[in-house]
N, C-alpha and C positions, 0 to 999 in steps of 0.2 A: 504494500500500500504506500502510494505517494501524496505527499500532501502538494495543493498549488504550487509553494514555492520551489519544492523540488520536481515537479512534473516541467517546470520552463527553465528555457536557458538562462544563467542569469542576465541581466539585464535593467535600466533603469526603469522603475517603474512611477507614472502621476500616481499619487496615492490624494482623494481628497475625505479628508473624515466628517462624519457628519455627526455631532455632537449636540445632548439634547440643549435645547433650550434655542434654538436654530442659528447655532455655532458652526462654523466651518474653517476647517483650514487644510492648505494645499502643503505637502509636502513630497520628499522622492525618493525611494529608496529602492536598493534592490530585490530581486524578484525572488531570491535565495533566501535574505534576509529574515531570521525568526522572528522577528516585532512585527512583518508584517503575515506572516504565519500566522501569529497569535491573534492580530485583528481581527481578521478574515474569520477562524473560527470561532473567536468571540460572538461578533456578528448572527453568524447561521446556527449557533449552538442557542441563542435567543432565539430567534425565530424556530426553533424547532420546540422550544422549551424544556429545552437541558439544560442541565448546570455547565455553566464554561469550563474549558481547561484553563484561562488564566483569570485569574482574579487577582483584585488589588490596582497599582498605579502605573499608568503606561508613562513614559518619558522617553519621548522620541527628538532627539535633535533635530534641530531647524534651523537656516540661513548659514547653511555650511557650518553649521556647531557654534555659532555665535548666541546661539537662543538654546531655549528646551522648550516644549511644548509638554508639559503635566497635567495627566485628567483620571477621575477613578475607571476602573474596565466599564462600571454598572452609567456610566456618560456617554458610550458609542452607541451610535442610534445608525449608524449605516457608513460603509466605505464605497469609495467610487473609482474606480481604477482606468488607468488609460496603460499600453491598452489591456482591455477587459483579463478579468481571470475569474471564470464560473465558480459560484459556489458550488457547484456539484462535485469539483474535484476534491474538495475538504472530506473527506468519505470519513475521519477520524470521529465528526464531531457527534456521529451518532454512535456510540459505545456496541460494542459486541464483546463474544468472551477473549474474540481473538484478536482486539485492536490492537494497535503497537500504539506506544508513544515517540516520537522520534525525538533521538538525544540531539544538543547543541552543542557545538565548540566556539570558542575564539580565540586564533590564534595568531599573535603579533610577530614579525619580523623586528630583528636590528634593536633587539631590548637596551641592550647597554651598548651604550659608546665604544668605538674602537680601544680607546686608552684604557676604557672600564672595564673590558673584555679582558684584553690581553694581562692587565694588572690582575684579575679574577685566576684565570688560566697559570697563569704564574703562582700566585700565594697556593692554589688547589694542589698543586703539586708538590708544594713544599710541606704539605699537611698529610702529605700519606701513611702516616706513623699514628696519628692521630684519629686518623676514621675507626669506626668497629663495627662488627656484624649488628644486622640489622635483625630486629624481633617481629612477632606479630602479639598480641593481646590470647593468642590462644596458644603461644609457645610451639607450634606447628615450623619443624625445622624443614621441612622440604616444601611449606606454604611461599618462602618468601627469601630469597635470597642476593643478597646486596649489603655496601658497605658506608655505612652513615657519617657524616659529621655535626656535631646538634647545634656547636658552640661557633660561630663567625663572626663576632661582630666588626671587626674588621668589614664585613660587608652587609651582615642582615639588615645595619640601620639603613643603608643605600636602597638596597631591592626594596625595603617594606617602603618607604618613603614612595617609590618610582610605583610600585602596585598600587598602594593608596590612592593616587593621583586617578590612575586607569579607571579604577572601580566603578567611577558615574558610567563612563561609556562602554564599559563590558558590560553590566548588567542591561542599560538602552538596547546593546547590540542580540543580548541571547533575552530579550524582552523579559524582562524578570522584573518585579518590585520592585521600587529601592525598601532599603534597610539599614541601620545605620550598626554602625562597624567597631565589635566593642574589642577587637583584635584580633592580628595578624601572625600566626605560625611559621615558621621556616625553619627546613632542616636543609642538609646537602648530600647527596647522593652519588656513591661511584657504583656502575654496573659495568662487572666484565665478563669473561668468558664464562659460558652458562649460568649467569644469574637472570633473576625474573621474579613478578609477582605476580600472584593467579589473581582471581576473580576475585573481589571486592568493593566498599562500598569507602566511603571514609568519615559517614557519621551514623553509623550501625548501632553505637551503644550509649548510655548516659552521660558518658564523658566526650562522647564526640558530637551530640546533636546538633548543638549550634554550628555546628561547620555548614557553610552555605554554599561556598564556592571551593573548589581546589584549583591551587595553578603549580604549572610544570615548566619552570627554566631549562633550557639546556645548553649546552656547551659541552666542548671537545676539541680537540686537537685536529688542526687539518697540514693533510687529506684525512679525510674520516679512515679512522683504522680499526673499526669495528661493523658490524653488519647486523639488523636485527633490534631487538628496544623498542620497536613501534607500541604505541599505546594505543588496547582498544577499548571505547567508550560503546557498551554497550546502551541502546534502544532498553525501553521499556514497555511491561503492560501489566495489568492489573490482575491479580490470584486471590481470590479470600478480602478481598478488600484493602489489600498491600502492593505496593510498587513492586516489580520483582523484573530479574533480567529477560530481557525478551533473546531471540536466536541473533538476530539482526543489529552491526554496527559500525560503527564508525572507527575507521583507522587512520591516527596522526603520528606522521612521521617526523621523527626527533629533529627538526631543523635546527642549524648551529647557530644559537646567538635568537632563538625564538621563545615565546613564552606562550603556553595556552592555559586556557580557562575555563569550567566547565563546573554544571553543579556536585556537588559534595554528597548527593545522594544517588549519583548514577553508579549502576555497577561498571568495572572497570580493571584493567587486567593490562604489564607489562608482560611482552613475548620476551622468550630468551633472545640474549646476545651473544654474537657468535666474537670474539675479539682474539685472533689467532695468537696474538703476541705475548697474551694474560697479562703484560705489564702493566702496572697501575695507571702510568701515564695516558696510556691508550683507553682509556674508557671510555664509557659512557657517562658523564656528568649531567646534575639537576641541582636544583635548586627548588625544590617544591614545600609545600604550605598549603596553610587555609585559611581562608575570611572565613572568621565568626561574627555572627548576625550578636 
Protein backbone atom coordinates (compact mmCIF):
# COMPACT_ATOMS: atom_id res chain seq x y z
CA UNK A 1 0.00 0.00 0.00
CA UNK A 2 1.03 3.51 -1.16
CA UNK A 3 0.19 6.53 0.26
CA UNK A 4 -0.30 9.92 -2.27
CA UNK A 5 2.92 11.04 -1.51
CA UNK A 6 4.77 8.16 -2.26
CA UNK A 7 2.55 6.93 -5.33
CA UNK A 8 4.06 10.54 -7.32
CA UNK A 9 7.36 11.44 -8.22
CA UNK A 10 8.44 13.83 -6.07
CA UNK A 11 7.86 17.19 -7.19
CA UNK A 12 6.66 20.79 -6.09
CA UNK A 13 3.58 20.63 -5.15
CA UNK A 14 0.55 24.30 -4.63
CA UNK A 15 -0.77 23.20 -1.56
CA UNK A 16 -3.77 25.72 -0.59
CA UNK A 17 -5.29 24.89 3.11
CA UNK A 18 -8.52 25.67 3.96
CA UNK A 19 -8.83 26.57 7.60
CA UNK A 20 -12.10 26.83 9.56
CA UNK A 21 -13.36 30.10 10.18
CA UNK A 22 -12.78 30.87 6.18
CA UNK A 23 -8.98 31.15 6.45
CA UNK A 24 -6.76 30.35 3.62
CA UNK A 25 -3.21 30.15 2.94
CA UNK A 26 -1.11 29.17 -0.10
CA UNK A 27 1.95 27.39 0.58
CA UNK A 28 4.55 24.59 -1.48
CA UNK A 29 5.88 21.69 -0.60
CA UNK A 30 6.97 18.43 -2.00
CA UNK A 31 4.90 15.61 -3.06
CA UNK A 32 7.13 13.13 -0.97
CA UNK A 33 6.91 15.30 1.98
CA UNK A 34 5.16 13.69 5.31
CA UNK A 35 3.26 17.13 6.43
CA UNK A 36 1.72 16.86 3.44
CA UNK A 37 0.89 13.05 3.89
CA UNK A 38 -0.48 13.91 7.20
CA UNK A 39 -2.84 16.70 5.80
CA UNK A 40 -4.24 14.87 3.13
CA UNK A 41 -5.34 12.16 5.50
CA UNK A 42 -6.21 14.36 8.13
CA UNK A 43 -8.73 15.67 5.68
CA UNK A 44 -10.56 12.20 4.39
CA UNK A 45 -10.14 10.51 7.64
CA UNK A 46 -12.82 13.54 8.72
CA UNK A 47 -14.96 13.19 6.06
CA UNK A 48 -15.19 9.41 6.50
CA UNK A 49 -15.58 9.92 10.27
CA UNK A 50 -12.53 8.30 11.69
CA UNK A 51 -10.26 9.35 14.19
CA UNK A 52 -7.17 10.99 12.36
CA UNK A 53 -3.80 9.51 12.37
CA UNK A 54 -2.28 12.97 13.29
CA UNK A 55 -3.44 14.86 15.90
CA UNK A 56 -2.24 17.90 17.74
CA UNK A 57 -0.20 21.08 15.90
CA UNK A 58 0.76 21.32 12.34
CA UNK A 59 3.72 23.86 11.70
CA UNK A 60 4.54 24.14 8.40
CA UNK A 61 7.06 26.60 7.01
CA UNK A 62 6.30 29.57 5.00
CA UNK A 63 8.16 32.27 2.75
CA UNK A 64 11.15 30.04 2.35
CA UNK A 65 11.40 29.44 6.26
CA UNK A 66 11.02 33.07 7.08
CA UNK A 67 7.58 32.45 8.65
CA UNK A 68 5.72 29.24 10.23
CA UNK A 69 2.39 28.89 9.72
CA UNK A 70 0.76 27.13 13.26
CA UNK A 71 -2.89 25.72 13.59
CA UNK A 72 -4.57 22.75 15.72
CA UNK A 73 -5.16 19.38 13.13
CA UNK A 74 -9.18 19.78 14.47
CA UNK A 75 -8.69 23.80 12.16
CA UNK A 76 -8.34 21.83 8.55
CA UNK A 77 -11.51 22.10 6.82
CA UNK A 78 -10.04 21.04 3.32
CA UNK A 79 -6.64 21.17 1.05
CA UNK A 80 -6.46 22.16 -2.55
CA UNK A 81 -3.77 20.86 -4.53
CA UNK A 82 -2.26 21.84 -7.97
CA UNK A 83 -1.61 19.65 -9.55
CA UNK A 84 -4.46 17.45 -8.09
CA UNK A 85 -3.79 14.39 -5.83
CA UNK A 86 -7.09 12.12 -5.34
CA UNK A 87 -8.14 11.30 -2.19
CA UNK A 88 -8.69 7.91 -3.19
CA UNK A 89 -5.07 7.11 -3.16
CA UNK A 90 -4.98 7.66 0.81
CA UNK A 91 -6.25 3.96 1.16
CA UNK A 92 -4.41 4.14 4.90
CA UNK A 93 -7.06 6.34 6.28
CA UNK A 94 -9.65 3.73 6.44
CA UNK A 95 -8.11 1.09 9.06
CA UNK A 96 -8.10 -2.66 8.38
CA UNK A 97 -6.23 -5.60 10.23
CA UNK A 98 -3.69 -5.33 7.64
CA UNK A 99 -2.86 -1.51 7.21
CA UNK A 100 0.65 -0.49 7.44
CA UNK A 101 1.66 2.60 8.91
CA UNK A 102 4.56 4.07 6.83
CA UNK A 103 7.60 5.11 8.84
CA UNK A 104 9.44 8.75 8.31
CA UNK A 105 13.12 9.70 8.05
CA UNK A 106 15.05 12.91 7.88
CA UNK A 107 18.09 12.88 6.90
CA UNK A 108 20.78 15.85 6.63
CA UNK A 109 23.85 16.04 4.78
CA UNK A 110 27.30 18.02 5.67
CA UNK A 111 26.25 18.15 9.78
CA UNK A 112 29.55 19.56 10.85
CA UNK A 113 31.99 21.72 9.35
CA UNK A 114 34.86 20.55 7.43
CA UNK A 115 37.22 21.66 10.49
CA UNK A 116 34.54 20.13 12.99
CA UNK A 117 34.75 16.85 11.09
CA UNK A 118 38.12 16.23 10.79
CA UNK A 119 38.94 17.62 14.57
CA UNK A 120 35.82 14.89 15.60
CA UNK A 121 37.68 12.14 13.36
CA UNK A 122 40.92 12.81 14.98
CA UNK A 123 40.04 13.15 18.84
CA UNK A 124 37.77 9.60 17.86
CA UNK A 125 40.62 7.85 17.26
CA UNK A 126 42.67 8.82 19.93
CA UNK A 127 39.83 7.51 22.34
CA UNK A 128 40.08 3.92 21.21
CA UNK A 129 41.24 2.64 24.67
CA UNK A 130 38.56 4.33 26.08
CA UNK A 131 35.21 2.88 24.40
CA UNK A 132 33.65 -0.51 25.99
CA UNK A 133 31.30 -3.19 24.84
CA UNK A 134 28.00 -2.12 24.58
CA UNK A 135 24.93 -3.66 26.79
CA UNK A 136 21.39 -4.16 26.06
CA UNK A 137 18.63 -3.65 29.22
CA UNK A 138 18.11 -7.59 28.85
CA UNK A 139 21.83 -8.57 29.00
CA UNK A 140 21.33 -10.54 25.61
CA UNK A 141 25.18 -10.84 24.46
CA UNK A 142 24.55 -11.93 20.91
CA UNK A 143 21.36 -9.06 20.84
CA UNK A 144 23.70 -6.40 20.33
CA UNK A 145 27.15 -5.82 19.54
CA UNK A 146 29.31 -2.66 19.34
CA UNK A 147 31.72 -0.47 21.01
CA UNK A 148 30.42 2.70 23.07
CA UNK A 149 31.94 5.88 24.32
CA UNK A 150 29.32 7.78 26.93
CA UNK A 151 31.61 10.42 28.04
CA UNK A 152 32.77 13.44 25.01
CA UNK A 153 32.39 16.53 26.14
CA UNK A 154 34.82 17.62 24.26
CA UNK A 155 32.08 17.49 21.70
CA UNK A 156 28.53 16.54 23.03
CA UNK A 157 28.14 20.34 24.07
CA UNK A 158 28.77 21.17 20.16
CA UNK A 159 26.37 18.38 18.55
CA UNK A 160 23.46 18.86 21.22
CA UNK A 161 23.72 22.63 20.67
CA UNK A 162 23.71 22.03 16.60
CA UNK A 163 20.50 19.26 17.17
CA UNK A 164 18.72 21.77 19.27
CA UNK A 165 18.66 24.24 16.63
CA UNK A 166 17.31 21.52 14.00
CA UNK A 167 14.53 20.37 16.13
CA UNK A 168 11.64 23.07 14.94
CA UNK A 169 12.39 21.95 11.31
CA UNK A 170 12.78 18.05 11.80
CA UNK A 171 9.68 17.64 13.50
CA UNK A 172 7.74 20.42 10.45
CA UNK A 173 9.58 18.11 8.13
CA UNK A 174 8.20 14.36 9.48
CA UNK A 175 4.81 16.46 10.46
CA UNK A 176 4.96 15.76 14.03
CA UNK A 177 3.61 18.06 17.03
CA UNK A 178 5.83 20.26 18.41
CA UNK A 179 6.88 19.51 22.04
CA UNK A 180 9.09 21.04 24.13
CA UNK A 181 12.53 19.42 24.83
CA UNK A 182 13.39 18.65 28.55
CA UNK A 183 16.72 16.87 27.19
CA UNK A 184 19.02 15.75 24.88
CA UNK A 185 21.03 12.12 25.16
CA UNK A 186 24.38 11.30 23.39
CA UNK A 187 26.41 8.59 23.36
CA UNK A 188 29.22 7.51 20.53
CA UNK A 189 29.41 4.44 18.78
CA UNK A 190 32.39 2.32 16.97
CA UNK A 191 30.85 -0.69 14.75
CA UNK A 192 33.24 -3.01 13.10
CA UNK A 193 33.66 -6.25 11.63
CA UNK A 194 30.59 -8.37 12.45
CA UNK A 195 28.99 -6.14 14.96
CA UNK A 196 25.13 -5.17 14.76
CA UNK A 197 21.93 -4.49 16.40
CA UNK A 198 18.69 -6.41 15.93
CA UNK A 199 15.30 -5.29 16.16
CA UNK A 200 14.38 -2.65 18.59
CA UNK A 201 12.53 0.10 19.63
CA UNK A 202 14.21 2.91 21.90
CA UNK A 203 11.47 3.99 24.22
CA UNK A 204 10.12 0.40 25.13
CA UNK A 205 10.37 0.61 28.87
CA UNK A 206 9.78 3.28 31.90
CA UNK A 207 12.99 4.78 31.74
CA UNK A 208 12.95 5.23 28.03
CA UNK A 209 9.26 6.67 27.21
CA UNK A 210 9.95 10.13 26.91
CA UNK A 211 12.29 9.48 24.01
CA UNK A 212 10.48 11.05 21.20
CA UNK A 213 12.94 11.30 18.44
CA UNK A 214 16.32 9.37 17.93
CA UNK A 215 19.12 10.78 15.69
CA UNK A 216 22.13 8.87 14.18
CA UNK A 217 25.43 10.89 13.23
CA UNK A 218 27.92 9.30 11.22
CA UNK A 219 31.34 9.45 10.25
CA UNK A 220 34.37 7.50 9.15
CA UNK A 221 37.35 7.50 7.54
CA UNK A 222 37.54 7.98 3.71
CA UNK A 223 37.49 5.90 1.34
CA UNK A 224 34.98 4.05 3.26
CA UNK A 225 36.68 0.94 4.48
CA UNK A 226 33.90 -0.83 5.63
CA UNK A 227 30.64 -2.22 3.81
CA UNK A 228 27.28 -2.99 5.55
CA UNK A 229 25.67 -0.72 8.96
CA UNK A 230 22.78 0.20 6.89
CA UNK A 231 19.80 1.17 9.29
CA UNK A 232 16.42 -0.27 8.94
CA UNK A 233 13.52 1.62 10.12
CA UNK A 234 10.92 -0.47 10.11
CA UNK A 235 6.96 0.50 8.95
CA UNK A 236 4.26 -0.12 11.38
CA UNK A 237 0.79 -1.53 12.08
CA UNK A 238 -1.55 -2.13 14.80
CA UNK A 239 -1.98 -5.82 16.80
CA UNK A 240 -4.17 -5.89 20.01
CA UNK A 241 -4.34 -2.20 20.16
CA UNK A 242 -0.39 -1.71 20.04
CA UNK A 243 2.06 -0.34 17.42
CA UNK A 244 4.02 -3.32 16.46
CA UNK A 245 6.74 -3.87 13.54
CA UNK A 246 5.05 -4.40 10.20
CA UNK A 247 7.35 -6.63 7.28
CA UNK A 248 7.97 -3.43 5.39
CA UNK A 249 10.93 -0.72 5.60
CA UNK A 250 12.86 1.75 5.08
CA UNK A 251 16.67 1.44 4.44
CA UNK A 252 19.21 4.59 5.37
CA UNK A 253 22.56 4.29 4.40
CA UNK A 254 25.31 5.54 6.66
CA UNK A 255 26.36 8.65 4.74
CA UNK A 256 29.73 10.36 5.83
CA UNK A 257 29.36 13.48 7.64
CA UNK A 258 25.11 12.82 7.72
CA UNK A 259 22.68 12.96 10.52
CA UNK A 260 19.05 11.22 10.50
CA UNK A 261 16.09 11.51 12.46
CA UNK A 262 13.24 9.46 13.13
CA UNK A 263 10.79 8.66 15.87
CA UNK A 264 11.98 6.87 19.02
CA UNK A 265 9.04 4.45 18.96
CA UNK A 266 9.76 2.97 15.44
CA UNK A 267 11.18 -0.47 15.45
CA UNK A 268 14.45 -0.51 14.02
CA UNK A 269 17.49 -2.61 13.47
CA UNK A 270 21.43 -2.05 12.55
CA UNK A 271 22.80 -4.83 9.67
CA UNK A 272 26.03 -6.22 10.40
CA UNK A 273 29.29 -4.63 9.19
CA UNK A 274 31.55 -6.24 7.19
CA UNK A 275 35.00 -4.15 7.97
CA UNK A 276 37.89 -6.41 6.54
CA UNK A 277 40.70 -4.71 8.32
CA UNK A 278 38.99 -5.02 12.02
CA UNK A 279 41.03 -2.06 12.83
CA UNK A 280 39.53 0.25 15.00
CA UNK A 281 40.40 3.02 12.96
CA UNK A 282 38.36 1.68 10.18
CA UNK A 283 34.95 1.67 11.60
CA UNK A 284 31.81 2.58 11.47
CA UNK A 285 31.29 5.61 13.64
CA UNK A 286 27.86 7.42 15.27
CA UNK A 287 27.16 9.75 17.27
CA UNK A 288 23.56 8.82 18.29
CA UNK A 289 20.89 10.04 21.18
CA UNK A 290 17.40 11.02 21.86
CA UNK A 291 15.13 14.05 22.39
CA UNK A 292 13.19 13.61 25.26
CA UNK A 293 9.80 15.22 25.17
Amino acid sequence: MQSASQQLESQDIKVKLLLSGGHEYNIYLKSDAPVLHNLLTTVVARAYKQESTCHGLFQIPMNEGSSLLSFPSEHLVGVVTEPPILVQQIEEVKPKNTDIFPSYYVQIDNFFKPKEYKRLLEYVLKKESAFVPTSTSTNDENYRRSMVLYSFPEFSELILKKIKAMIPDVISKLGLPSFSISQIESQMTSHNDGNYYKIHNDNGSPDTATRELTYVYYFYQEPKPFSGGELLIYDSKISNNLYVKAETFKTVEPRNNSIVFFLSRYMHEVLPVSCPSKAFADSRFTINGWVRR
